[in-house]
C-alpha atoms as an extended CHARMM CRD file, in Angstrom:
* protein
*
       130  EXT
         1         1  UNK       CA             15.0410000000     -158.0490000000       29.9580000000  PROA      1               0.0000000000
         2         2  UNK       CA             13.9070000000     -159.4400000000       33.4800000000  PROA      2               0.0000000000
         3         3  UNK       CA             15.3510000000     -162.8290000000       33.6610000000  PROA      3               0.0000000000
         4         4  UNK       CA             12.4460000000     -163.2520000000       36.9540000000  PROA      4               0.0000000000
         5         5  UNK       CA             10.0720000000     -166.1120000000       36.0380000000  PROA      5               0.0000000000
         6         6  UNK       CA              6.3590000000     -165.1830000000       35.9070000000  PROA      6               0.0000000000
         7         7  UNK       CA              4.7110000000     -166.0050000000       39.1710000000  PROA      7               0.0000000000
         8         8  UNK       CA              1.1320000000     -165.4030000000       40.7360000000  PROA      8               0.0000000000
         9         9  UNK       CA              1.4260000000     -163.7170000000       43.4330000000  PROA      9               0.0000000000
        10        10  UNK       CA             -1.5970000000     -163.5430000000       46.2820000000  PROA      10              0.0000000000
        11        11  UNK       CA             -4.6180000000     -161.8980000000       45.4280000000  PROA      11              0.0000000000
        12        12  UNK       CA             -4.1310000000     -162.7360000000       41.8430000000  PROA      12              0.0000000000
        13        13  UNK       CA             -1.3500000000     -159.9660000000       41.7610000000  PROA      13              0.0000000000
        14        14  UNK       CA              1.4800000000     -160.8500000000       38.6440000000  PROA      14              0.0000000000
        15        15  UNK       CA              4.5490000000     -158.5790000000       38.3870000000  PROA      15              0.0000000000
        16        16  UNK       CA              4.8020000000     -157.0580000000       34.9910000000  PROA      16              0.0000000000
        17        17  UNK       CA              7.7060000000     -155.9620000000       32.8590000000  PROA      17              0.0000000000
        18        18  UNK       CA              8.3830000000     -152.0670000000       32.4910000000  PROA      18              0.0000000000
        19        19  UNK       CA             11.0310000000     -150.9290000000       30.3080000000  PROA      19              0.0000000000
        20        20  UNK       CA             12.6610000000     -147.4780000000       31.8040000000  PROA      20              0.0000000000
        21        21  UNK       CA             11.3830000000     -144.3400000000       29.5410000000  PROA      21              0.0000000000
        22        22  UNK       CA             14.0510000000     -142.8120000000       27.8160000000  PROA      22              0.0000000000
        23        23  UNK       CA             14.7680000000     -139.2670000000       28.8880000000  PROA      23              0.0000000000
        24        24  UNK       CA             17.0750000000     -136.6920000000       27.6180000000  PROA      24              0.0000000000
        25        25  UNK       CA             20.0230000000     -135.1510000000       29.7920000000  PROA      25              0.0000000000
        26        26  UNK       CA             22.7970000000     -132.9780000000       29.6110000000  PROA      26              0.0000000000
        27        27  UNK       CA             25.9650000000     -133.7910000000       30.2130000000  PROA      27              0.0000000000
        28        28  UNK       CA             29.8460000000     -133.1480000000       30.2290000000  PROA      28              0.0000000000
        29        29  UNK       CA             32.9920000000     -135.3330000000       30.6120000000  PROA      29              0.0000000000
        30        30  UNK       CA             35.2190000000     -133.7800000000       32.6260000000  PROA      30              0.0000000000
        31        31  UNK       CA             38.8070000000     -134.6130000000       31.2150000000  PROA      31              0.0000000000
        32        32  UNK       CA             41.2920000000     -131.6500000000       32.1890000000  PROA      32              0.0000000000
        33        33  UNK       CA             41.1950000000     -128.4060000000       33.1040000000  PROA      33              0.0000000000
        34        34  UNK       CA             39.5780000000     -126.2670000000       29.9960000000  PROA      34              0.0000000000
        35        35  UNK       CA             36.3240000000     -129.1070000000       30.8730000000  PROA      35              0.0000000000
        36        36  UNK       CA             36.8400000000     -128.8340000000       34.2750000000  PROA      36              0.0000000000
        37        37  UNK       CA             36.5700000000     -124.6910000000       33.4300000000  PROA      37              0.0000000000
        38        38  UNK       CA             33.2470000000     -125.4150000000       31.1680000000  PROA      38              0.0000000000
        39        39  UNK       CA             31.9320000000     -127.9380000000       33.9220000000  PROA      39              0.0000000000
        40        40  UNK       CA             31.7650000000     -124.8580000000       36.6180000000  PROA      40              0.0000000000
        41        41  UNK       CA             30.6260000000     -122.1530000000       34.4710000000  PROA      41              0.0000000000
        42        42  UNK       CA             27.7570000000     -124.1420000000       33.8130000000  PROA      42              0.0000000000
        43        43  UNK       CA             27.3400000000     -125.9980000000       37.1900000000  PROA      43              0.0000000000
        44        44  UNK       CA             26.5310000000     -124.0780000000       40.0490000000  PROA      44              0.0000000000
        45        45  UNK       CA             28.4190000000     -125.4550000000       43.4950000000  PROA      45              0.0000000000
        46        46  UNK       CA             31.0980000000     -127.8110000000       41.3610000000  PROA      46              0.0000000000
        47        47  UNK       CA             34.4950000000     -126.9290000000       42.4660000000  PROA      47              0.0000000000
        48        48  UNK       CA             37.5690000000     -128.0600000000       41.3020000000  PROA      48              0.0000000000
        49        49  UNK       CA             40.5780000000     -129.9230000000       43.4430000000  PROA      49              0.0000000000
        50        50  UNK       CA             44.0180000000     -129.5580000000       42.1660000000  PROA      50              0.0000000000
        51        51  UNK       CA             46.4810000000     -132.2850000000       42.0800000000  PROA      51              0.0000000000
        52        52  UNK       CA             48.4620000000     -133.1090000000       45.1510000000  PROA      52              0.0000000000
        53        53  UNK       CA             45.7590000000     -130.9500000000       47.3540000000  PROA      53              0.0000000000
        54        54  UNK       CA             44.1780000000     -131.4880000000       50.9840000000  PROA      54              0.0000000000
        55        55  UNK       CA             40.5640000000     -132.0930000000       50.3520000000  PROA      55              0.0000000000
        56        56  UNK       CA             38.1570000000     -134.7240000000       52.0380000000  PROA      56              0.0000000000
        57        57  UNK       CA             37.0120000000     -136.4920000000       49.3520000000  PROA      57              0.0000000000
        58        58  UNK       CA             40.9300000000     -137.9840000000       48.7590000000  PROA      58              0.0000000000
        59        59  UNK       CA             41.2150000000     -142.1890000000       48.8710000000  PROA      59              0.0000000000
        60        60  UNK       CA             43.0450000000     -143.3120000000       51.2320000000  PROA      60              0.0000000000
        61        61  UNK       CA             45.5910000000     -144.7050000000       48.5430000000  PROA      61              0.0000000000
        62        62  UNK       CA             45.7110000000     -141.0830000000       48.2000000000  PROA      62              0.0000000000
        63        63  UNK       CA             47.1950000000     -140.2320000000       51.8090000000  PROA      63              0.0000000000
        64        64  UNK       CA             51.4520000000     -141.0210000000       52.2410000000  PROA      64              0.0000000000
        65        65  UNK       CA             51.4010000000     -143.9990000000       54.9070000000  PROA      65              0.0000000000
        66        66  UNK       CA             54.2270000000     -142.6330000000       57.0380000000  PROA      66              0.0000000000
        67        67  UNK       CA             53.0560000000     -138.8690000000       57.1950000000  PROA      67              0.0000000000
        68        68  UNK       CA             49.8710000000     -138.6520000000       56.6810000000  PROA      68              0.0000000000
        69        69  UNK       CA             49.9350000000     -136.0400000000       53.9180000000  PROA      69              0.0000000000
        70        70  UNK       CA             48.3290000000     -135.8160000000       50.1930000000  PROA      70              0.0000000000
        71        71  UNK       CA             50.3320000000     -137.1780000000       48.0940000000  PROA      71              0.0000000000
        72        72  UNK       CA             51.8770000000     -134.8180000000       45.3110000000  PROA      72              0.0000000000
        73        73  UNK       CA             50.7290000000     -137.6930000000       42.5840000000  PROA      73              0.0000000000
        74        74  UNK       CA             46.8720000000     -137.5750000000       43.6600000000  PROA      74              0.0000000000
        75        75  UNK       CA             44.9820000000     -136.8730000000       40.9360000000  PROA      75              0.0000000000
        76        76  UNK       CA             42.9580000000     -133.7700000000       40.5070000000  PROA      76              0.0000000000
        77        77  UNK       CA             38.9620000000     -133.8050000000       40.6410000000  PROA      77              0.0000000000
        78        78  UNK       CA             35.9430000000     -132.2820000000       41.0750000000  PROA      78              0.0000000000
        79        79  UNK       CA             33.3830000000     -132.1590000000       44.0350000000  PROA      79              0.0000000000
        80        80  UNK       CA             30.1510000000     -131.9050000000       43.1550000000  PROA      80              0.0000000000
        81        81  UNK       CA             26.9430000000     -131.2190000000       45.3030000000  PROA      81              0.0000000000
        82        82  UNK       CA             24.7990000000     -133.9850000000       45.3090000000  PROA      82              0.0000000000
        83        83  UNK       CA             22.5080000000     -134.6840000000       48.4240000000  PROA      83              0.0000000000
        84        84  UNK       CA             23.3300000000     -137.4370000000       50.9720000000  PROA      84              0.0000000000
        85        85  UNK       CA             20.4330000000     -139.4230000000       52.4990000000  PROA      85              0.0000000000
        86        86  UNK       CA             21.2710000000     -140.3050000000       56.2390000000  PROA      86              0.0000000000
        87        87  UNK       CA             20.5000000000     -143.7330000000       58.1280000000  PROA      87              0.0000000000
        88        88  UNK       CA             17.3000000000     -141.9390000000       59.4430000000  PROA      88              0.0000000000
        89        89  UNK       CA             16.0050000000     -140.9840000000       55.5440000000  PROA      89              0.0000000000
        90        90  UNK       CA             16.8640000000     -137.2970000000       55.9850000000  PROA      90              0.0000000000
        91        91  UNK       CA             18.7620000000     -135.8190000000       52.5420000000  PROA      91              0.0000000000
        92        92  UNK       CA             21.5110000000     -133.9490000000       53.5000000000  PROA      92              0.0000000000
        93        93  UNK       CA             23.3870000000     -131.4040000000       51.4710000000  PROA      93              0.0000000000
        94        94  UNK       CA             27.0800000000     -132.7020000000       50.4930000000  PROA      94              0.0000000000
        95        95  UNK       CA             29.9380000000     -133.4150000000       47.9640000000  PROA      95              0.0000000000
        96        96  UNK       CA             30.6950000000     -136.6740000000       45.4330000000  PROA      96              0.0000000000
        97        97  UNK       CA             33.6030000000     -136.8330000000       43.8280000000  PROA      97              0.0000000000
        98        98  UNK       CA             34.1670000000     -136.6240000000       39.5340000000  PROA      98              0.0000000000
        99        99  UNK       CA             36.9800000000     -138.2000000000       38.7120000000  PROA      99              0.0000000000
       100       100  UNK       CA             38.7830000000     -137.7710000000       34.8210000000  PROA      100             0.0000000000
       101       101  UNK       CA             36.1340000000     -139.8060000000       32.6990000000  PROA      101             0.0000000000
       102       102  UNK       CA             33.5640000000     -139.1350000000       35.0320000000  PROA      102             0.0000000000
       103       103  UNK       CA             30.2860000000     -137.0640000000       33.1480000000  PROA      103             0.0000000000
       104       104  UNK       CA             28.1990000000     -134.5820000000       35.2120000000  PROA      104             0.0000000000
       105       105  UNK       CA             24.7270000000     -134.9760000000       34.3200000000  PROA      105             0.0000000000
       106       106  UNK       CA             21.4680000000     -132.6260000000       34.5430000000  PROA      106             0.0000000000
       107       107  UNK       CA             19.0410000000     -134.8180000000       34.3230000000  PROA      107             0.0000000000
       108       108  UNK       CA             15.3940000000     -134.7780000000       32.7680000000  PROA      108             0.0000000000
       109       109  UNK       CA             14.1580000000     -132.6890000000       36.8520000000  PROA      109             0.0000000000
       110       110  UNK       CA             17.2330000000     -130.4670000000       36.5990000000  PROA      110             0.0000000000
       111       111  UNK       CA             19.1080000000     -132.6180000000       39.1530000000  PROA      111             0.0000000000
       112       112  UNK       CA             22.7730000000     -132.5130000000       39.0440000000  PROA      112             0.0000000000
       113       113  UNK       CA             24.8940000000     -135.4390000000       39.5950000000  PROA      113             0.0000000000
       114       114  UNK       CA             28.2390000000     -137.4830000000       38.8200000000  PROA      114             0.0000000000
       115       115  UNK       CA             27.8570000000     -140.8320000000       36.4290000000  PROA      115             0.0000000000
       116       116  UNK       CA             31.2070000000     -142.8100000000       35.9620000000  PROA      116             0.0000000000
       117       117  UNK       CA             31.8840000000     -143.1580000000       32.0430000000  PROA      117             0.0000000000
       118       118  UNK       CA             31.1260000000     -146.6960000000       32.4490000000  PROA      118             0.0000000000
       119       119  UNK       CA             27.9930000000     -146.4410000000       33.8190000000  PROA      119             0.0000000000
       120       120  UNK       CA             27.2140000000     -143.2280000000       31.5560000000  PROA      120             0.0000000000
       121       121  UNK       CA             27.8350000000     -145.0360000000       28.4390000000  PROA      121             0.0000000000
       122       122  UNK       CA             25.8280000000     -148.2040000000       29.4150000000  PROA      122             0.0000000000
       123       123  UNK       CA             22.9360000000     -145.9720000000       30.4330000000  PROA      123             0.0000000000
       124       124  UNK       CA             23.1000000000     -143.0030000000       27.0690000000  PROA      124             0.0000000000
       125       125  UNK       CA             23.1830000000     -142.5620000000       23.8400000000  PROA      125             0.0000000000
       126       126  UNK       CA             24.1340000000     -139.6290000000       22.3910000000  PROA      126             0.0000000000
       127       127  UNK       CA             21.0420000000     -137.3580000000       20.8380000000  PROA      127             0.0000000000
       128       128  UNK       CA             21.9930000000     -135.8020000000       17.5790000000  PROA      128             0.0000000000
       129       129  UNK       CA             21.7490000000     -132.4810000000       16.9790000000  PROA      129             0.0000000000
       130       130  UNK       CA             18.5720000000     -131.0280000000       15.5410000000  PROA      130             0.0000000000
């Protein structure tokens, strides 16, 4: 619920209230490797990144201060393709990163993407089966 006061706005114009239509997705947590297995079989362009591997979606918490190297204790992930939209509004093909807990979603337009399980759960319910 908007917590906005009412106002009138020039030309008589009032902001109304819209409540976001509810939509169906698909989606799977990625948790280890057998979902991180299911997650690219049915994901085209999601790739897996071991633990303790080069890759340039690490942290920098990731990163040993006095080498430079991946540590062996980063955690594994997954890249998926989502697109990037630049400072000039141009949408760029390019990676996000899935960490464990993390869902990737298809939404409603066939869209891929990553939502982080707290996000996911605030924003989905789960549809029964039919």
């Amino acid at each position: 619920m908007s917590t906005r006061p009412a106002v009138s706005l020039p030309g008589g114009v009032t902001p109304q209230t819209w409540r976001k239509k509810p939509v169906d997705v698909q989606a799977i947590q990625f948790r280890d490797w057998g979902s991180a297995l299911a997650i690219m079989a049915w994901a085209p362009g999601v790739f897996y990144v071991p633990r303790g591997a080069e890759h340039g979606l690490r942290y920098p918490s990731e990163f040993d201060r006095s080498r430079g190297d991946v540590l062996d204790t980063a955690p594994a992930y997954l890249a998926v393709p989502d697109m990037t939209v630049t400072s000039t509004g141009a949408a760029v093909p390019g990676y996000t990163r899935a960490d464990h807990g993390d869902y990737i979603v298809f939404d409603d337009e066939g869209t891929l993407r990553r939502v982080p399980q707290k996000h996911f759960h605030e924003a989905y319910d789960k549809v029964p089966a039919s």
